[in-house]
Every structure is written in C-alpha cells, then in structure tokens.
C-alpha positions in Angstrom: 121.2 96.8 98.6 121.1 95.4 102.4 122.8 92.0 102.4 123.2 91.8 105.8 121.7 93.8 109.2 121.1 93.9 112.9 117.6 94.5 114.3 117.8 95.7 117.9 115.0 94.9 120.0 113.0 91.8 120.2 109.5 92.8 120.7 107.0 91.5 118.0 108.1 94.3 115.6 111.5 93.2 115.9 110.8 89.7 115.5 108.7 90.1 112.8 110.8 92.5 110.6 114.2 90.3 111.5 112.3 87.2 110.3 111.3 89.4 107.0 114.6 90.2 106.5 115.5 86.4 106.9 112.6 85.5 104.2 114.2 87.7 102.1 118.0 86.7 102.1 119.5 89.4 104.3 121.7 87.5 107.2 120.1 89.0 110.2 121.6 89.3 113.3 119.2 90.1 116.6 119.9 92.0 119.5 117.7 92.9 122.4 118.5 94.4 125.9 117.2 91.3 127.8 118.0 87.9 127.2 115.9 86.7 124.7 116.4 82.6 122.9 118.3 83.2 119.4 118.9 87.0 120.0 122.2 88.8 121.2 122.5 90.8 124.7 122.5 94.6 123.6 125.5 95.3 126.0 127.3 93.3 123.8 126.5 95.0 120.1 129.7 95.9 118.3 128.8 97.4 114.9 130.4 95.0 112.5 130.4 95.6 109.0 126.6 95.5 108.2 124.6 97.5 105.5 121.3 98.6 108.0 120.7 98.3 111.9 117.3 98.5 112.4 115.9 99.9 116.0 113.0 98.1 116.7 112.9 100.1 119.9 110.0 101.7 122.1 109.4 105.6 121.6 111.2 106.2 125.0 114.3 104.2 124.3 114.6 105.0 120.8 117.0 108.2 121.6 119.7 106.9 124.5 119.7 103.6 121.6 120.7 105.7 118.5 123.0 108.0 120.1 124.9 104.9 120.9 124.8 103.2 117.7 125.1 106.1 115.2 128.6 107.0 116.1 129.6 103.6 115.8 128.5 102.9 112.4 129.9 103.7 109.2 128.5 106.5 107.0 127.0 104.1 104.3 125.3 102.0 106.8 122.0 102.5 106.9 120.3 103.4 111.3 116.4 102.9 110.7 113.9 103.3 113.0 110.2 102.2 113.6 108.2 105.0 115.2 105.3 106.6 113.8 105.3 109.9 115.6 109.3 110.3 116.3 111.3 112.7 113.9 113.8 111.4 111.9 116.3 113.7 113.5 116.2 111.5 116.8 119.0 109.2 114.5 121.2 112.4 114.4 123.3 113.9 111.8 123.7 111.6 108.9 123.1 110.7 105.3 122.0 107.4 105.5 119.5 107.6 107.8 115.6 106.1 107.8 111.8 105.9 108.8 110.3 102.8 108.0 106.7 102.6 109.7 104.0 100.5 109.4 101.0 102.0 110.8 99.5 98.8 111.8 99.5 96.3 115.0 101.8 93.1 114.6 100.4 90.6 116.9 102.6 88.1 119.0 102.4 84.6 117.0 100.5 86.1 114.2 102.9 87.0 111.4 101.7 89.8 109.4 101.1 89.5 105.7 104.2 91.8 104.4 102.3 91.6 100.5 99.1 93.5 101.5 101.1 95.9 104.5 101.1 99.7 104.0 104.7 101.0 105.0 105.3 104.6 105.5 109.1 105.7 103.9 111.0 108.7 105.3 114.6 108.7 103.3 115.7 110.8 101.1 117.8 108.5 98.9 115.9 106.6 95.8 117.8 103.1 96.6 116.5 103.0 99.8 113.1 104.1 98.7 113.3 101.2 96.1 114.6 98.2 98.3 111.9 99.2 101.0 109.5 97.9 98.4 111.6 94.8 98.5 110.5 94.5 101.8 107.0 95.5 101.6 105.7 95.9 98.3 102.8 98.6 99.7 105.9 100.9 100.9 104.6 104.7 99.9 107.0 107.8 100.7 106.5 110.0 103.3 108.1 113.6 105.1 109.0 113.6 108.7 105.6 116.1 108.8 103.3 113.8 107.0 103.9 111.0 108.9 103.5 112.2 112.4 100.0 113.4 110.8 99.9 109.6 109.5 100.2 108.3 113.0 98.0 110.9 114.5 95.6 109.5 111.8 95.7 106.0 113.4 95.3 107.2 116.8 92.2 108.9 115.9 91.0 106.2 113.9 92.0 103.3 115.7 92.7 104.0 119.3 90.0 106.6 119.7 87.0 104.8 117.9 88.5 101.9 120.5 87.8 104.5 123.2 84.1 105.7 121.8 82.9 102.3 121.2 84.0 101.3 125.0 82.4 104.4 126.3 79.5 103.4 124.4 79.4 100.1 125.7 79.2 101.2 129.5 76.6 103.5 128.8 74.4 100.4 127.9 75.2 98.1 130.6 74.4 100.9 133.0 71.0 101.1 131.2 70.8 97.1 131.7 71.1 96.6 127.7 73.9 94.0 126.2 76.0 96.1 123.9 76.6 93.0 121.2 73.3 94.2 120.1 74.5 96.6 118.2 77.3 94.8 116.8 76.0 93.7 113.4 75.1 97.6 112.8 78.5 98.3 114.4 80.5 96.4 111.7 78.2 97.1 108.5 78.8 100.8 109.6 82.0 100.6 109.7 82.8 99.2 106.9 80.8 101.2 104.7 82.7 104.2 105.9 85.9 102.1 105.0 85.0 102.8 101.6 86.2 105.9 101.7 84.1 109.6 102.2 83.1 108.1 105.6 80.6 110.8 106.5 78.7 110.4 103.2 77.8 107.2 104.2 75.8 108.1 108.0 72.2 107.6 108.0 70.4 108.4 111.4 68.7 111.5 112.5 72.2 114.0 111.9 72.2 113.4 108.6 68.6 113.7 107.6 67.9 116.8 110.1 65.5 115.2 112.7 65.9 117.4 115.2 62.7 116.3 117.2 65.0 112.6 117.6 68.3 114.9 118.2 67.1 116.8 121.1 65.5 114.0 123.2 68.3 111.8 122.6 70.7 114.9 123.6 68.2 115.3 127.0 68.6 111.5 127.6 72.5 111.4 127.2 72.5 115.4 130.0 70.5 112.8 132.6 72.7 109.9 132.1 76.3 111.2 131.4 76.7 114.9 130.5 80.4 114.2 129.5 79.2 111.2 126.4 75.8 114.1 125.7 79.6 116.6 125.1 81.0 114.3 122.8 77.8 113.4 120.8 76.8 116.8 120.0 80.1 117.9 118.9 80.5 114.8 116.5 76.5 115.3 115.5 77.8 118.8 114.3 79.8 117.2 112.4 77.7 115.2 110.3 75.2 118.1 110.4 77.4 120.2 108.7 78.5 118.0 106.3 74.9 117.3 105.2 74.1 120.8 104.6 72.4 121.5 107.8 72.0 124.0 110.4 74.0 123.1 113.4 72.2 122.4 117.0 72.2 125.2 119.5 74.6 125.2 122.4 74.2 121.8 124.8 72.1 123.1 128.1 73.9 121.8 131.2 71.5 119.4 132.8 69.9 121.0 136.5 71.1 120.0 139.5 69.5 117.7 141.6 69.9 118.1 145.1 
C-alpha cells in the first residue's frame, strides 16, 4: 500500500519510524527543519509523488507543518501524524488522513522493538488500518476521543507515578533515610498491579482498614509536608473505597506554629 514516503522531522520518532519504513521496503525520504546528516532541509520539501508523509513533528509545530503540506499533496496520499493528544482534524479536510501513535518513549540509540509495540490507529479506511499492522503488528484502532483518553492514560500512569515516586523520594532524604530502600517493594508492587485490577492487588493498612496506622501516618505526613498528607489521603480513599471500607474523615490542617 505505501511504497514510498517522507518522514518530516528527525527527532528519535522520526528516525526510528523512517528507519522502520526502511526495514520494511518503503523508499524513505527524511526531512527535518535543521540540518540533520542523511536528512533533507524542510525549506526545501516539494511533495513528489509519494504514497504517505509522515509528521514526526512536536505538538506545537505539528499545525503551521500540515497546513503547509496538506495543500500540496495529492488526495490519495496519505499526511499522518504522531501525537497522542492532538485531534486528527489539525491535518485539515481530507480523506486520506491518519493518527498513528505509539504511547510509548523511543530512546535515542535504543531502537524500539516494532513486534511487541502497541500502536494506537485513527483512520477510517480498512487498508490503512491493515498496512499499519504491517508496520507494527500490535496496531489496535482508535477514535480521535479515545485516544486523547489513551494519552491522558499514559500521563497519569507514567509521568505522574514519575512525579509521586520523586515526591516520595524527597520526603525521605529530608527524614535522613535513602529512598533505594524501598525499591525492591517499589518494583514487586508495581508489577503486580501490572497484572491488571491494580487496586486489587494493595496490601497495607488502606486495604485492610487499620485506621489506628492510617491516622498516625496521616499526623506524620500534616507535620512534615501538609501538601504529600493531601495527596495520600485522597489516593488512601481510594483504596478504601475499593475494599469496601468506610472512607477517613476530612484531613485536619496541621496548627500553626509560631
């Protein structure tokens, strides 16, 4: 179906997905709007006669770049673009338009394994559905309003238990303790929940109603950082819920001291 293609933008999406494309037979040609070894100055990009162009663009750049392209290119080639929480409309009014995202980081000199990679699909038309298999065999389809949920997903899981674990971390050190501690009971936690029905899987005073450890660890976080004792009672809720139980009463704000 895609013989041949341009992938605009060299940043390790871009590389990655042109060498794929490579791999896979399609004469790839690479543009990017710096100078970049092997890859085409953007000023330069002339449409040609291809069957995709593929922005491998950042969020901000990604509209200025298609509303240059798109009126260039000819109604049965396919504009794609790479962003998780951008509509498909930012490509503007035409048939053969495409989402293909893959909600995972691509690392520098690491090249990913394109077997095993989940790949989100937003197009409407079956052959495009079909060849994006081609390209990643874990391809699954997708709406425009599923996949921004998708991508909210990630951020949630990824960047945020990223931003928890950190927070965590500091709250240690300031106590004088070394946080790698905790890191074998860190990853066998986490990868239980991986399993799937994450909060089925916590242990820990939440989920089997200790509420004489819930309330002096919720004292000890008000002392030390009333923001992290916020967080930790709202996610305790949580789990207390889900087990069945009653939820903790409203957090006290800590007295001043003055």
């Amino acid at each position: 179906m895609i013989r041949n293609a341009h992938v605009i933008g060299m940043g390790r999406l871009g590389r990655h997905l042109a060498d794929r494309l490579d791999a896979l037979g399609v004469v790839t040609t690479r543009w990017n709007r710096s100078p970049q070894p092997s890859s085409h100055l953007l000023t330069n990009w002339t449409a040609d006669d291809v069957d995709a162009v593929f922005l491998a663009v950042s969020d901000d750049a990604l509209g200025n770049i298609a509303d240059t392209v798109a009126p260039q290119l000819p109604n049965r080639t396919w504009l794609v673009h790479h962003a998780g929480s951008v509509p498909k409309s930012i490509l503007g009014e035409r048939e053969c338009n495409a989402v293909l995202w893959p909600p995972m980081t691509f690392q520098s000199t690491a090249a990913p394994d394109w077997q095993t990679m989940p790949m989100a699909v937003d197009a409407a038309d079956a052959s495009f559905q079909s060849w994006a298999r081609t390209l990643a065999p874990g391809a699954f389809e997708v709406t425009d309003l599923q996949r921004q949920h998708l991508h909210l997903g990630a951020v949630l899981l990824g960047n945020l238990t990223a931003a928890w674990i950190g927070t965590v971390e500091a709250h240690l050190r300031n106590m004088g303790l070394t946080p790698e501690l905790l890191t074998p009971l860190v990853e066998a936690s986490v990868s239980k929940a991986l399993e799937g029905n994450a909060l089925d899987t916590v242990t820990g005073p939440a989920a089997r109603n200790d509420r004489d450890t819930l309330n002096a660890q919720q004292s000890l976080l008000a002392d030390a950082d009333p923001d992290v004792a916020d967080l930790h009672q709202r996610l305790t809720q949580r789990i207390l819920t889900h087990h069945g139980h009653d939820p903790l009463p409203p957090l006290q704000a800590a007295p001043r001291r003055d």
